[in-house]
MIBATI-536455 format. One record per residue (C-alpha): residue number from 1; residue in one letter; x, y, z. Coordinates in pm, 1 decimal. Each point is the difference from the previous one (the first is absolute). Layout:
REM MIBATI-536455
<pt n="NUM" res="A" xx="X" yy="Y" zz="Z"/>
...
//
This chain:
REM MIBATI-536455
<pt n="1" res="X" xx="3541.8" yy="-2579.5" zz="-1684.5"/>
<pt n="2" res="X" xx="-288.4" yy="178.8" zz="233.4"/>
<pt n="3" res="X" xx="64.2" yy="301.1" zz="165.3"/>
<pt n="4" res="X" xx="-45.8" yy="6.6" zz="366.6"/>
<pt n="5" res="X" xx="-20.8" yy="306.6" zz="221.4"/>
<pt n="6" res="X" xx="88.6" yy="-0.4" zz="323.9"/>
<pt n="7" res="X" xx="-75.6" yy="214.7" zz="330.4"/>
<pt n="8" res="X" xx="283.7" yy="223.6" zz="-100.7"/>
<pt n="9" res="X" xx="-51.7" yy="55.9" zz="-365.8"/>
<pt n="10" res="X" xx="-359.2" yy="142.5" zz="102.0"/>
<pt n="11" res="X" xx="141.2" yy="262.5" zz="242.7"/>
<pt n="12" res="X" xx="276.0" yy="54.8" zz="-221.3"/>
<pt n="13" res="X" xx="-242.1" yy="117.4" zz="-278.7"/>
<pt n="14" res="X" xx="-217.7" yy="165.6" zz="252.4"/>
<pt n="15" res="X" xx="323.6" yy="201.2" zz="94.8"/>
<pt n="16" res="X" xx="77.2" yy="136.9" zz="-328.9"/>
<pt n="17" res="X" xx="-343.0" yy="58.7" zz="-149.5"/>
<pt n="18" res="X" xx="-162.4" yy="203.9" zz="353.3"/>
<pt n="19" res="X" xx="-12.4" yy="301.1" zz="-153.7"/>
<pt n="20" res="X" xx="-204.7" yy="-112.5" zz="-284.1"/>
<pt n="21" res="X" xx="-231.2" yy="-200.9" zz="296.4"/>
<pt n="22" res="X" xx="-39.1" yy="304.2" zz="185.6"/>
<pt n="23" res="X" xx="-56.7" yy="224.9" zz="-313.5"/>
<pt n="24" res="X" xx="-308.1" yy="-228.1" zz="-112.3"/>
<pt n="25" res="X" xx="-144.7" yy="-11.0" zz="355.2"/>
<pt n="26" res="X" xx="-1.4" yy="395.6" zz="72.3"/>
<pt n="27" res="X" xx="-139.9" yy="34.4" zz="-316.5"/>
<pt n="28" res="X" xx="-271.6" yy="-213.2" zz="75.5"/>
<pt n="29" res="X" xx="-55.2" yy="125.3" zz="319.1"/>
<pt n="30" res="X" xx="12.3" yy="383.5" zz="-148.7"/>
<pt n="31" res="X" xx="-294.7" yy="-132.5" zz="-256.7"/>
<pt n="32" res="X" xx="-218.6" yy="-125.1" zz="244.2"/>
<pt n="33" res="X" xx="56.0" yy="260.9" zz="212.6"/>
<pt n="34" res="X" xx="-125.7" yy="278.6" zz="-278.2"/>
<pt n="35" res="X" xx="-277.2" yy="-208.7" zz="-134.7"/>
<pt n="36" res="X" xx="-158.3" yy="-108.1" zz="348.6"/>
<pt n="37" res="X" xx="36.2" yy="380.8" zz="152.3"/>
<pt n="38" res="X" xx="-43.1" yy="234.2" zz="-263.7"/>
<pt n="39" res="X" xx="-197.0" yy="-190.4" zz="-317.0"/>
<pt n="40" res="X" xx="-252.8" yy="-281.2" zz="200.4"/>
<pt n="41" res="X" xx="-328.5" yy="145.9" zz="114.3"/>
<pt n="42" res="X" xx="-38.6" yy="-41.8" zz="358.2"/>
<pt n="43" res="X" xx="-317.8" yy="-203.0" zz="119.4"/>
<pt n="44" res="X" xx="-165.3" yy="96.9" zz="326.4"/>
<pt n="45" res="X" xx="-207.0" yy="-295.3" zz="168.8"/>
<pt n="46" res="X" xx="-299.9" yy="22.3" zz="253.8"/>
<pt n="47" res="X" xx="-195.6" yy="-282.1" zz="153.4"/>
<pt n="48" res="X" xx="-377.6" yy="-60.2" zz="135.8"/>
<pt n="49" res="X" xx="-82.7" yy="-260.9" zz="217.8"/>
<pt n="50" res="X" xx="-347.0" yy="-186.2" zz="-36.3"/>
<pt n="51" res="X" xx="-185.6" yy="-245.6" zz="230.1"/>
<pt n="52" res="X" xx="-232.2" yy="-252.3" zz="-160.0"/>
<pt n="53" res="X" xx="-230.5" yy="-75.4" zz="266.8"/>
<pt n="54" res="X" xx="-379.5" yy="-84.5" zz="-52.1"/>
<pt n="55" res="X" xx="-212.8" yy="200.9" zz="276.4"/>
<pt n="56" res="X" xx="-132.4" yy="-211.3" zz="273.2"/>
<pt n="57" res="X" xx="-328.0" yy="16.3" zz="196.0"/>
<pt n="58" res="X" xx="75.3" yy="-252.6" zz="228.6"/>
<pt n="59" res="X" xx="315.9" yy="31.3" zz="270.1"/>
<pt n="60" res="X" xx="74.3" yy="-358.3" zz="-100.3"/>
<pt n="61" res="X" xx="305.9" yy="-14.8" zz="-216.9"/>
<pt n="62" res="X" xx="-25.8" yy="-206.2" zz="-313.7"/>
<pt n="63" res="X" xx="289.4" yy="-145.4" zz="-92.0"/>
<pt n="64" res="X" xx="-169.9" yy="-167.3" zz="-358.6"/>
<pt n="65" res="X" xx="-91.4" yy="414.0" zz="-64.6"/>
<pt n="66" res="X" xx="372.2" yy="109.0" zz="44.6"/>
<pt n="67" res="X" xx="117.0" yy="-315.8" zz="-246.3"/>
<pt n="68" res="X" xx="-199.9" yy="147.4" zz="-229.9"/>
<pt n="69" res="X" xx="108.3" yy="335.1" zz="10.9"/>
<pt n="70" res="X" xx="399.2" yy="-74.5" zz="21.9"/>
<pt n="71" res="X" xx="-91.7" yy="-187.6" zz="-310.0"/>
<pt n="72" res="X" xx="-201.3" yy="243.1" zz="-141.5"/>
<pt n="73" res="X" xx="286.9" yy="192.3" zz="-15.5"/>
<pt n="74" res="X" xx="143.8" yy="-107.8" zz="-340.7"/>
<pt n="75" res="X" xx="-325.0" yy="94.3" zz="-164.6"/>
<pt n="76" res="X" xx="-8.1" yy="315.6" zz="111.9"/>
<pt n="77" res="X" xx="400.8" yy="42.3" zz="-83.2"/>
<pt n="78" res="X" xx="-174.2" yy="-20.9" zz="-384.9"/>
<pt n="79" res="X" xx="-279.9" yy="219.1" zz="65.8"/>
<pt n="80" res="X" xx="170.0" yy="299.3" zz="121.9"/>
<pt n="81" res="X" xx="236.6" yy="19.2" zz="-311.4"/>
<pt n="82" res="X" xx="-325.2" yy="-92.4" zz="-212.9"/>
<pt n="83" res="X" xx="-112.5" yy="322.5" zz="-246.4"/>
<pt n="84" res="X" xx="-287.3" yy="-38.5" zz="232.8"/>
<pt n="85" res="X" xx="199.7" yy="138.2" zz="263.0"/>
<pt n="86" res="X" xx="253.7" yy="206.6" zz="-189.8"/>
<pt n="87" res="X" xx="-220.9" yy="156.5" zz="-230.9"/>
<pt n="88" res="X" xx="-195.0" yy="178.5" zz="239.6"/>
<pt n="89" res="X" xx="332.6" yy="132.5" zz="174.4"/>
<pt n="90" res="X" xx="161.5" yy="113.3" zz="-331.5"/>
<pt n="91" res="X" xx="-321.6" yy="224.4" zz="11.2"/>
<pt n="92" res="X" xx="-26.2" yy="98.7" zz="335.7"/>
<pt n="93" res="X" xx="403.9" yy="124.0" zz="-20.0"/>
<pt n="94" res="X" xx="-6.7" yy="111.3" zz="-371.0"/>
<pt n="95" res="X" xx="255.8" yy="-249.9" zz="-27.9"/>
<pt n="96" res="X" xx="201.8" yy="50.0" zz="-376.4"/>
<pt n="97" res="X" xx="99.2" yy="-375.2" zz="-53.7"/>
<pt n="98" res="X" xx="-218.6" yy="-366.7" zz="-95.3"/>
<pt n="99" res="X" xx="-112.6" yy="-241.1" zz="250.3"/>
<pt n="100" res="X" xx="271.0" yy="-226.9" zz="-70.2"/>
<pt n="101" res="X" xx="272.1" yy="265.6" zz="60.2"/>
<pt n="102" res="X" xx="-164.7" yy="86.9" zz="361.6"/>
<pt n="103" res="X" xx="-0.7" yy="-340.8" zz="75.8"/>
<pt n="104" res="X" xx="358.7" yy="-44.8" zz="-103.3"/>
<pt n="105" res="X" xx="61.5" yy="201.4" zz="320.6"/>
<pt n="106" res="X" xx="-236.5" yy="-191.2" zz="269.1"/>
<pt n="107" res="X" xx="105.9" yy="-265.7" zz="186.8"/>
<pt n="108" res="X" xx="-192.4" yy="-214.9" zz="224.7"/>
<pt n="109" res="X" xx="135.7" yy="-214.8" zz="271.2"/>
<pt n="110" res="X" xx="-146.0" yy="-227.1" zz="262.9"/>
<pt n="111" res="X" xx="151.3" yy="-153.8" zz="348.3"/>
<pt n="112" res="X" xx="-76.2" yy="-440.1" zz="-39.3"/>
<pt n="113" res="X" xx="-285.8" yy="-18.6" zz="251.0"/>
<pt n="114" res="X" xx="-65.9" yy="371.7" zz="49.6"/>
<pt n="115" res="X" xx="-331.7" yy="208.3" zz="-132.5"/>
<pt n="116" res="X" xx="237.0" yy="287.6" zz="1.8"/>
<pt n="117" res="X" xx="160.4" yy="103.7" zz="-366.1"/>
<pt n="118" res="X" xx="193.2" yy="282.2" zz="-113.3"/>
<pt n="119" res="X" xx="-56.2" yy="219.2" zz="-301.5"/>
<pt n="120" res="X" xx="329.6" yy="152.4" zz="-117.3"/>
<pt n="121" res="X" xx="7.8" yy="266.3" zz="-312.2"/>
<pt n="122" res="X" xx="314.2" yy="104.1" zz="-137.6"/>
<pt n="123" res="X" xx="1.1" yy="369.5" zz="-171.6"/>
<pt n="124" res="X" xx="275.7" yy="214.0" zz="-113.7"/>
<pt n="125" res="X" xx="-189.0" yy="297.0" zz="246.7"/>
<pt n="126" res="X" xx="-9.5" yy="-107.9" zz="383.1"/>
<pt n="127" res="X" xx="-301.7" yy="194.0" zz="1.1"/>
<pt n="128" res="X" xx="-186.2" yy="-167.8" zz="-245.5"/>
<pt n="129" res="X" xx="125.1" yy="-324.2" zz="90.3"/>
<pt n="130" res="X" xx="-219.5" yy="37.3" zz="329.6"/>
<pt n="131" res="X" xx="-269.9" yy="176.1" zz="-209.8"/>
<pt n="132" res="X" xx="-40.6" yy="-308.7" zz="-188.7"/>
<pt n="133" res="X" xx="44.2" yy="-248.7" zz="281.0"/>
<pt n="134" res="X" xx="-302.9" yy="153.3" zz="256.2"/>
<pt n="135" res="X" xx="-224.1" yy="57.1" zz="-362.8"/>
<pt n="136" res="X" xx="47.1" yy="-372.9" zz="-102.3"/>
<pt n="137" res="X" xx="-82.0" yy="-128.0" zz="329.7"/>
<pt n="138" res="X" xx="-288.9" yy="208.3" zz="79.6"/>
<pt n="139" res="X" xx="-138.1" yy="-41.7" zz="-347.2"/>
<pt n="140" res="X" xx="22.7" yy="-394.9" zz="59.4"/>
<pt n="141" res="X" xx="-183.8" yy="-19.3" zz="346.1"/>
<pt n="142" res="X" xx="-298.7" yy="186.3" zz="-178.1"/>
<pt n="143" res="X" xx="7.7" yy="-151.6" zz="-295.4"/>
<pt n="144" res="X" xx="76.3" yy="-395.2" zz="108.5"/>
<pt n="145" res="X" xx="-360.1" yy="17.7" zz="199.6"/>
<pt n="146" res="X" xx="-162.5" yy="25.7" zz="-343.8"/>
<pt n="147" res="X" xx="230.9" yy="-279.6" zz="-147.2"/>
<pt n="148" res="X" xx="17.1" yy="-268.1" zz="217.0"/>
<pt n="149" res="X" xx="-359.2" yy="108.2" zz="213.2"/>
<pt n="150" res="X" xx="210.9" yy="8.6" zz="336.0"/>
<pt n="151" res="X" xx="154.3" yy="217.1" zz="243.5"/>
<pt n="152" res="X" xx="307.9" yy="-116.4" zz="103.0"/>
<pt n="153" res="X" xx="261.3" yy="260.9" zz="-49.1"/>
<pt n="154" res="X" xx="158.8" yy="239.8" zz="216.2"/>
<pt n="155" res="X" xx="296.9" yy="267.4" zz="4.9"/>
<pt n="156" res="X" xx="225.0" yy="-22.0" zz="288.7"/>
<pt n="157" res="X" xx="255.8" yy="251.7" zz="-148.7"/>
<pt n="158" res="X" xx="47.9" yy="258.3" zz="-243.9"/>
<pt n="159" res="X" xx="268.5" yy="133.2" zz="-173.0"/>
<pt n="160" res="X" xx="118.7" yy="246.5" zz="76.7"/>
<pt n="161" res="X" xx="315.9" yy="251.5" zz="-123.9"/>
<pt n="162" res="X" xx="333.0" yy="3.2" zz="185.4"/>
<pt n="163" res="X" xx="179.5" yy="300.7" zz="114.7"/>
<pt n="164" res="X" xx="300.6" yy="-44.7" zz="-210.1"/>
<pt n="165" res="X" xx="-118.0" yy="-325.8" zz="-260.6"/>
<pt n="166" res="X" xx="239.8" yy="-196.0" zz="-116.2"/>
<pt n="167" res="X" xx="50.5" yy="-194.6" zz="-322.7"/>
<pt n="168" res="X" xx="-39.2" yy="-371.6" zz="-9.9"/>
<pt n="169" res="X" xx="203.9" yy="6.6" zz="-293.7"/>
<pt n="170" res="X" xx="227.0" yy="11.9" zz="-182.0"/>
<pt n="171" res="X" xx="258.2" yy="-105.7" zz="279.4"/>
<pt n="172" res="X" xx="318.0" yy="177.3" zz="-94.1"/>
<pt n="173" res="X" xx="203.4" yy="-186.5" zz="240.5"/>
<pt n="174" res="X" xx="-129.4" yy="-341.2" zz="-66.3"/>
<pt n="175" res="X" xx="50.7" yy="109.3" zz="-378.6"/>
<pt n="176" res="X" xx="363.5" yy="119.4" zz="36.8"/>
<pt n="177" res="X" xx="96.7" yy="-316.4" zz="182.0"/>
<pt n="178" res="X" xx="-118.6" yy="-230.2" zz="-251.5"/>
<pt n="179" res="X" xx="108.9" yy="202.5" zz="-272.0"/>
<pt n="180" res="X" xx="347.4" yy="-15.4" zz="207.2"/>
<pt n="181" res="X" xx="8.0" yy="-410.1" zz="-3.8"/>
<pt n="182" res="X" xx="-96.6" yy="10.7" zz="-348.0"/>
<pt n="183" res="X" xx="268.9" yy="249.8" zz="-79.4"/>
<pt n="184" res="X" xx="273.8" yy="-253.6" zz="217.0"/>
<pt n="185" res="X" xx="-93.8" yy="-294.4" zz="-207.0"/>
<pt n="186" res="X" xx="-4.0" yy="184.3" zz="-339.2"/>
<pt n="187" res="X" xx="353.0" yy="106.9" zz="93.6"/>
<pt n="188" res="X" xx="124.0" yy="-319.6" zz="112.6"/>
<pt n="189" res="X" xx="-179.2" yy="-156.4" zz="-280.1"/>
<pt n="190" res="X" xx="188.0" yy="240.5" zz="-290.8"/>
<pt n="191" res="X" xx="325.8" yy="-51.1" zz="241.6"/>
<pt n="192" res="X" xx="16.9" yy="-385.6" zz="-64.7"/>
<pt n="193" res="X" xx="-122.5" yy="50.1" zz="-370.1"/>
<pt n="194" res="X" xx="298.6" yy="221.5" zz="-88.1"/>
<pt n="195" res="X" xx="221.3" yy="-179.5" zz="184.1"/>
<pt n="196" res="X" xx="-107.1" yy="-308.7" zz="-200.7"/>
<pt n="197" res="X" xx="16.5" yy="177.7" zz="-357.4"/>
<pt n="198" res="X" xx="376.4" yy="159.8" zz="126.0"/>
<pt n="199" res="X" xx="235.8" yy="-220.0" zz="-145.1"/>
<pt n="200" res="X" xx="281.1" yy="177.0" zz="-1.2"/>
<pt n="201" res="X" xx="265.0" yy="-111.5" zz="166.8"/>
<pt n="202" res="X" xx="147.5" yy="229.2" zz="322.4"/>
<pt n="203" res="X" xx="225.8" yy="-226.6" zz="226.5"/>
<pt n="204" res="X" xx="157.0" yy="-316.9" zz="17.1"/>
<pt n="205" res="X" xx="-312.7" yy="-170.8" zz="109.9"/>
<pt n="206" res="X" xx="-177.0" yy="112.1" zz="-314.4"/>
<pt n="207" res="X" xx="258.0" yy="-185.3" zz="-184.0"/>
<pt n="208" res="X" xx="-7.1" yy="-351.7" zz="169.9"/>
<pt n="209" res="X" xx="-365.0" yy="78.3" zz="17.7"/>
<pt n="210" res="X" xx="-105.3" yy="84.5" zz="-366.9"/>
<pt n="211" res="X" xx="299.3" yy="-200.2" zz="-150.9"/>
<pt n="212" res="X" xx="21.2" yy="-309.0" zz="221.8"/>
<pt n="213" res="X" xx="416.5" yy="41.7" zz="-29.6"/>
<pt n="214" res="X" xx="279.4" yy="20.4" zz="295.6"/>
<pt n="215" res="X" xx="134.0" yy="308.0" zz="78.7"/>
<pt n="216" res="X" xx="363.7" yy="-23.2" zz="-6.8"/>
<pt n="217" res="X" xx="56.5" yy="359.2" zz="101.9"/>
<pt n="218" res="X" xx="-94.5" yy="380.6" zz="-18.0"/>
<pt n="219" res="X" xx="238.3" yy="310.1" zz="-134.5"/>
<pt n="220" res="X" xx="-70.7" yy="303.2" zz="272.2"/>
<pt n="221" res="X" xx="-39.4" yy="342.7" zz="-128.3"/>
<pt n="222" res="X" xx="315.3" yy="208.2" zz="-2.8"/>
<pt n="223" res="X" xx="-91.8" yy="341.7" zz="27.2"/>
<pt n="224" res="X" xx="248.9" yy="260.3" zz="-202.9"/>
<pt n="225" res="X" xx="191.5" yy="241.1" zz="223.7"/>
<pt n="226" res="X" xx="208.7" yy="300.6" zz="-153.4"/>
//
């Protein structure tokens, strides 16, 4: 015969195992909490902004000339984390770490139909975050004349270093309340399980339950009294 569970089994079990629910979720909450304030690195991030825009000798504005650079955009997105590029800033800073682990920590991102892009660099120093970020980008507009024989690129904004920086991450919070949801269902998860492996039997309903027989009646406790 299948076992059905209805509305009130489930609060039923969630009433006599909330201890255990609550248990799992501090504990969850506790671990994120420690690992996300006191063992996580924080990373500091800084951003330049960049215009791609070819220099004009006529007032006219060409609108084929600004296509080109908006889609000359995704080339140079490749070019600035090229060892081309990198290389020569790793040298200019002294920089202890490989191309590829610098350009682990750049990110590029463009506006659809804008000749404006963002460099972002990610560092566990604030300082050296925005170190990186204005030495990238000037590096590029110097070098990208040689490579692609134009001159098209522009700085609109430096980094620059914030009174009081703050980390981009971790997010304790954010961690603490997902480690909290994932602590809930753990709880409520392991509350159902050994609810389903308890087959002991407590009350009358266990019996007509777990037995499938009629209960034809109950002896109370009689407590002794001298």
């Amino acid at each position: 015969m299948e076992e059905t569970i209805s509305i009130t089994d489930i609060f039923k079990t969630l009433k006599k195992r909330w201890k255990l629910i609550m248990l799992l979720t501090l504990i969850a909450a506790l671990i994120s909490g420690t690992i996300s304030y006191f063992l996580l690195t924080p990373v500091y991030q800084s951003s330049t902004l960049i215009l791609v825009n070819q220099k004009q000798t006529e007032n006219q504005l060409d609108s084929t000339q600004i296509q080109s650079n908006i889609d000359m955009i995704n080339t140079y997105s490749v070019i600035i984390k090229s060892p081309a590029i990198l290389e020569k800033v790793i040298d200019d800073l002294e920089l202890d770490q490989s191309v590829e682990q610098l350009s682990g920590k750049i990110t590029i991102n463009s506006q659809e139909n804008s000749q404006v892009f963002s460099l972002t660099v990610q560092d566990s120093n604030p300082a050296k975050a925005v170190e990186i970020a204005n030495t990238v980008s000037s590096i590029f507009q110097k070098e990208i004349k040689d490579i692609m024989k134009v001159d098209n690129v522009s700085i609109l904004a430096k980094a620059e270093i914030k009174e009081n920086p703050a980390p981009v991450k971790p997010n304790p919070l954010l961690n603490i309340a997902i480690a909290v949801v994932v602590g809930l269902m753990a709880g409520i998860g392991l509350a159902f399980l050994l609810e389903y492996l308890d087959n002991t039997i407590k009350d009358e309903d266990d019996i007509e339950r777990l037995l499938d027989l009629p209960l034809l009646g109950s002896i109370q406790k009689i407590s002794q009294h001298k």
